[in-house]
N, C-alpha and C positions, 0 to 999 in steps of 0.2 A: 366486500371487495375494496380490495384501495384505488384510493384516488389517483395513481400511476397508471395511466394505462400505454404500455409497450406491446412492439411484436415480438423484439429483440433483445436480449441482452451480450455483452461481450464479457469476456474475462480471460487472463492470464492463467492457459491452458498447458499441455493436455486436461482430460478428467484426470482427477485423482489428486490434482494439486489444491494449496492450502487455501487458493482467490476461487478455487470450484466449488468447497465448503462453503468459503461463506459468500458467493451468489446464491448455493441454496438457502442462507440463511435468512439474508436478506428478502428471498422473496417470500418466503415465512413469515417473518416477522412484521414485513409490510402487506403482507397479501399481496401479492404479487400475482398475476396467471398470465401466462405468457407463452409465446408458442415455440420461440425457438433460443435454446443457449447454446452459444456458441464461442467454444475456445479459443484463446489468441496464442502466437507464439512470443508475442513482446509482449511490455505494458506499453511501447509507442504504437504497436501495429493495432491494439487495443483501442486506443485515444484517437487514432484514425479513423478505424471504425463507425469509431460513435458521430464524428465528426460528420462522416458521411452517410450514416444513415439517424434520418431525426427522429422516426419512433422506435427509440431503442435506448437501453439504458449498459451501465458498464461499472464494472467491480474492480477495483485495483488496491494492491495495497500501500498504506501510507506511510506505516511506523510500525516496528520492533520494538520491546522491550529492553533484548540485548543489543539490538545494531544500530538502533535510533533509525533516522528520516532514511524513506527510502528514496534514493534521491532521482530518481528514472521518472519515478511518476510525478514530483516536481516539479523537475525540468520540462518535461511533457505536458503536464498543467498548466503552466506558467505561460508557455507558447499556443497554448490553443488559438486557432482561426475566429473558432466560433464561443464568442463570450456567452452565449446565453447556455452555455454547458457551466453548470453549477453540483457542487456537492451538495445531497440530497441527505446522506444518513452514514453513520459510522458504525461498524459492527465489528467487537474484538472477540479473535479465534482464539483459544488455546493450542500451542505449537508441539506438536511429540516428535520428533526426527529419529527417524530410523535408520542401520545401516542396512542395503538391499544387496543381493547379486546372485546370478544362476549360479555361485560355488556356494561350500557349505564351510570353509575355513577361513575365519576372518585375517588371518596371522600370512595368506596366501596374497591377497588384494594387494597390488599394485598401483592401481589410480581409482581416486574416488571422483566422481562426477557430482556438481548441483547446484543449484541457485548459488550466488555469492554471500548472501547474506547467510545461509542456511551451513554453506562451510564456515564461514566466522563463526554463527553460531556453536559450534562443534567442534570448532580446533582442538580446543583442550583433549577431550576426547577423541578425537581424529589422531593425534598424538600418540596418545596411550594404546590404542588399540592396535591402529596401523599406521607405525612412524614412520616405515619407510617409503609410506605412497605417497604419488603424485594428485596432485591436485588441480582439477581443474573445471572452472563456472562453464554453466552453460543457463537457461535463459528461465528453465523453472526446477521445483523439484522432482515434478511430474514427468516431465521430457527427458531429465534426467534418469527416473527409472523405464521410461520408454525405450531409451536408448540401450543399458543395460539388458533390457530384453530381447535387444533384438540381434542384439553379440553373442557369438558364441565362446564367452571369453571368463572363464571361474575367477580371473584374478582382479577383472573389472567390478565397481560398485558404486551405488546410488546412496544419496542421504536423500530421504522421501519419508511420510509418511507411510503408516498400515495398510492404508485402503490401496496403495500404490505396489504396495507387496498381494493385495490378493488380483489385483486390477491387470498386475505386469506380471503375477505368475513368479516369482522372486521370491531366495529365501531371507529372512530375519535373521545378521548377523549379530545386532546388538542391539538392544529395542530401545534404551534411552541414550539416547546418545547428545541429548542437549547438554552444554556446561552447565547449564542454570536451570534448575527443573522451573519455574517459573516463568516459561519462555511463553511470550502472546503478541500476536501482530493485528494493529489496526485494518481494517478495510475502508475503502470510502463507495459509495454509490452514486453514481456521476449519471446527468442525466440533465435535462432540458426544460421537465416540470418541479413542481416542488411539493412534497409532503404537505398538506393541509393541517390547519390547529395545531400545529407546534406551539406547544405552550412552553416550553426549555429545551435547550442544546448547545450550540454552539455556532462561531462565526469565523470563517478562514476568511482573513483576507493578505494580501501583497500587496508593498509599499517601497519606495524607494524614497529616501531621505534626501538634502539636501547634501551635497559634498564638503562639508566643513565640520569642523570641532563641535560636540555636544551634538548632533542630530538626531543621532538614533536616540540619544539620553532622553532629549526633549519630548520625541514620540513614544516614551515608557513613561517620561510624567504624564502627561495625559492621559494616557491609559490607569494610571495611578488615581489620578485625580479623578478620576468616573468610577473609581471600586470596581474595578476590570479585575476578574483574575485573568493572568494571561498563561494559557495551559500551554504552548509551546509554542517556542521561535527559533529558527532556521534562517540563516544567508544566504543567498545564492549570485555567483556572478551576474549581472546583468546581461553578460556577453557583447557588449555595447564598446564597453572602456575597461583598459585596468583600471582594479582597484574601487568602479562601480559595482553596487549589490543589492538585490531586492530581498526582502523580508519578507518571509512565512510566517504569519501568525496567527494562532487559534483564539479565541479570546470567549469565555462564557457569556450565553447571550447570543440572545436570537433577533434577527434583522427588522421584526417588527415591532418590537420594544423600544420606543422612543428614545429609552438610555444606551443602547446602541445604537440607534440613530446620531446622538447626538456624539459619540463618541470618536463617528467614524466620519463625520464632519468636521471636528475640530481640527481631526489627524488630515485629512484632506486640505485641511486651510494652513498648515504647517508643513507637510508632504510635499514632494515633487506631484507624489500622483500616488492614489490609495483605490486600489480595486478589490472589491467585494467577490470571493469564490463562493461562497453559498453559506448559509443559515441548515442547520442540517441537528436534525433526531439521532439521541445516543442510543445505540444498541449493546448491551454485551451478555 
């Protein structure tokens, strides 16, 4: 039994989407038993959620291979009320994007519906297939074939997942439809408690630098200077001022290893302000 113990968990729903997989995976992986999962129709209505309820944990995704940072859950992070929601564990999906739709001729479709990242993903192909359609995001890729399903419309169509074609009752107009067959999205698992004996992983934290010449430089020597690999960084407005920005950084190394300890005090003693998002177990 893991040392998590939830009633609840939240995710970036309907079923059938790519954050549904990997809550089940997560709770696999961590042993997880839990009584109730429960779909979100945003990643902020998600982050709310959890917000409001404290025994309950939540799946969202972080990062693309092809589209990079997902920047909703971010922004949504970055803002939390409640700081003692920290990432818990990271698990990467393998992505297969499908095209869906109740018609059976792809060369017929008019508008394609789906997550934004997941049309990027597949423009190339969205192209080739069907140049002349309209495009247009809606909030998952799930919800997207939910929608198709519920039209009575041959020329409408979904980029979704398999399990979303047998799920919504939709045919398979083109089964690989990624640009990059290599396609895989991070998940993170957000939550209140933390993983026990982590012995390796990783540490997200956010920092805002000083507003002058060499700042951010300054806080990459540092990190340099400790044998940091620093696995990914990201800007983001502060929203505060133009031209202020906080910084997303992953950095190998877990929070109770004194050399991340001492790493993320340095950066602190140089930083405007350096907040800790969690020490968190790799999964893939």
């Amino acid at each position: 039994m893991s040392d998590l113990q939830a009633e609840n968990i939240y995710y970036l729903g309907p079923d059938g989407s790519n954050a549904h997989f990997a809550m089940q995976n997560f709770l696999k992986v961590c042993d997880i038993d839990l009584e109730n999962k429960i779909p979100c129709r945003s990643i902020r209505h998600a982050l709310e959620a959890l917000e409001k309820d404290v025994n309950s944990l939540c799946v969202l995704p972080i990062e693309n291979s092809i589209e990079g940072i997902v920047r909703e859950t971010i922004d949504n992070l970055l803002k939390r009320k409640d700081k003692t929601i920290q990432i818990l564990a990271e698990y990467t999906l393998p992505i297969r994007h499908m095209l869906l739709s109740k018609g059976t001729d792809k060369l017929k479709i008019k508008k394609i519906i789906s997550h934004p990242q997941a049309l990027a993903q597949c423009s190339g192909n969205i192209y080739k297939n069907c140049p002349e359609a309209e495009l247009k995001d809606v909030s998952s890729t799930s919800y997207a074939a939910q929608k198709v399903s519920e039209e009575q419309d041959i020329t409408l169509a979904a980029i979704a997942n398999e399990s979303c074609a047998k799920l919504f009752n939709l045919n398979i107009l083109e089964t690989d439809l990624n640009d990059e067959p290599d396609n895989k999205t991070r998940f993170y698992l957000l939550g209140r408690q933390q993983l026990k004996n982590i012995e390796s992983g990783k540490t997200a934290i956010v920092l805002s630098t000083k507003n002058e010449s060499g700042a951010l430089c300054e806080a990459l020597k540092i990190i340099a200077k400790h044998n940091f690999n620093l696995t990914y960084i990201d800007s983001r407005p502060s929203k505060k001022k133009l031209g202020e920005y906080l910084f997303f950084m992953e950095l190998e190394g877990i929070i109770s290893d004194k050399k991340t300890q001492n790493v993320i005090k340095e950066l602190s003693q140089n930083a405007d302000f350096v907040s800790v998002l969690g020490s968190f177990k790799i999964f893939n």
